[in-house]
C-alpha positions in Angstrom: 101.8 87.5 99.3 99.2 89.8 100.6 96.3 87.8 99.3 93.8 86.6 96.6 90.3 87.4 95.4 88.1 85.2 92.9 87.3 87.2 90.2 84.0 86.8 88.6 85.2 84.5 85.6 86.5 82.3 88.3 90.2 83.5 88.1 92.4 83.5 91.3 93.7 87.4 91.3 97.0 87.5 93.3 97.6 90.7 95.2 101.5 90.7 95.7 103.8 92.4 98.5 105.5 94.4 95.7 102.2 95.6 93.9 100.5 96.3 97.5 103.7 98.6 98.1 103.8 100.3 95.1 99.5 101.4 95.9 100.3 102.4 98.9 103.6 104.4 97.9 101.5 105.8 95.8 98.4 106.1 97.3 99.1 106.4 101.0 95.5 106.5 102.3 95.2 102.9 100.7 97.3 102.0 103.6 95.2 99.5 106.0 92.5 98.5 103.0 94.5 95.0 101.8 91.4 93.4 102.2 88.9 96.1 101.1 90.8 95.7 97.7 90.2 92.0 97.8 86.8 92.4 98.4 86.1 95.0 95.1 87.5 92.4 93.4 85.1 89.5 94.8 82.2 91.7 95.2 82.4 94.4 92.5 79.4 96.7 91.7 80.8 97.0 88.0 83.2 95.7 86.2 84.4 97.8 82.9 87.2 97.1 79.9 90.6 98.8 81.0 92.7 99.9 78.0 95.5 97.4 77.6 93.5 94.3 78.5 93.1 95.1 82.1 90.0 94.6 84.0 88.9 97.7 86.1 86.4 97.1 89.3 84.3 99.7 91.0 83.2 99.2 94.3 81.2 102.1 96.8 83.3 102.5 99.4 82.0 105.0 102.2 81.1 108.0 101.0 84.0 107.3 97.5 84.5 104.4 94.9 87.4 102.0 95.5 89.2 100.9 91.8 91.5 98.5 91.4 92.8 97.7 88.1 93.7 93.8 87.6 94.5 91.3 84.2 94.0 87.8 84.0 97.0 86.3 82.5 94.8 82.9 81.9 92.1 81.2 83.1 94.0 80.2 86.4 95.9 82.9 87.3 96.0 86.8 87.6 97.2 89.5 89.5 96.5 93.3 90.8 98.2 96.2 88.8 97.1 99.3 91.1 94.0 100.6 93.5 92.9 103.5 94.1 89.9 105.6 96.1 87.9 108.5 94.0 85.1 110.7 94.4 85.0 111.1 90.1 84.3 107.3 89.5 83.0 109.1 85.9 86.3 110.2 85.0 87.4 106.1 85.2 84.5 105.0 83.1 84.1 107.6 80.6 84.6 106.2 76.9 85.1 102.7 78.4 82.9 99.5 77.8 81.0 98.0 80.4 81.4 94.4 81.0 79.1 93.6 83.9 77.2 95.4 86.3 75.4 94.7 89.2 71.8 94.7 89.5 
């Protein structure tokens, strides 16, 4: 287990060894930014409606956005699907419904 992050309905998201490997097989630069992922989760700056019931935060990160893509399998429990950095945040929220934002 890498870690876990409080989402902001109060569910404990897990981020596992096997998901954390398949980001950063994936996404090499993620490599070192465990915790930065923890923290968009925790602290997002928006929080929109992913496609298959997935939650999708957005977080600034330096001069990009950070994403990760989680689901809350109930009220206790959760996990991370995939993270990701991108300088076209508005190609992950176009057409999608925002749930919460910060002000």
């Amino acid at each position: 287990m890498i870690g876990y992050a409080l989402s902001k309905n109060r569910v404990k998201i897990r981020l596992t060894e096997e998901r954390w490997f398949h980001i950063t097989e994936s996404h090499d630069y993620m490599s070192g930014l465990s915790d930065s992922v923890l923290e968009t989760i925790i602290k997002p700056q928006e929080i929109i409606e992913g496609d298959k019931g997935e939650l999708i935060v957005i977080k600034r990160f330096k001069n990009k956005h950070i994403v990760v893509m989680y689901r809350e399998v109930n009220h206790e429990d959760g996990f991370v699907i995939t993270a990701f950095l991108t300088s076209e945040v508005e190609r992950v929220r176009k057409g999608r419904r925002v749930i919460w934002k910060k002000k």
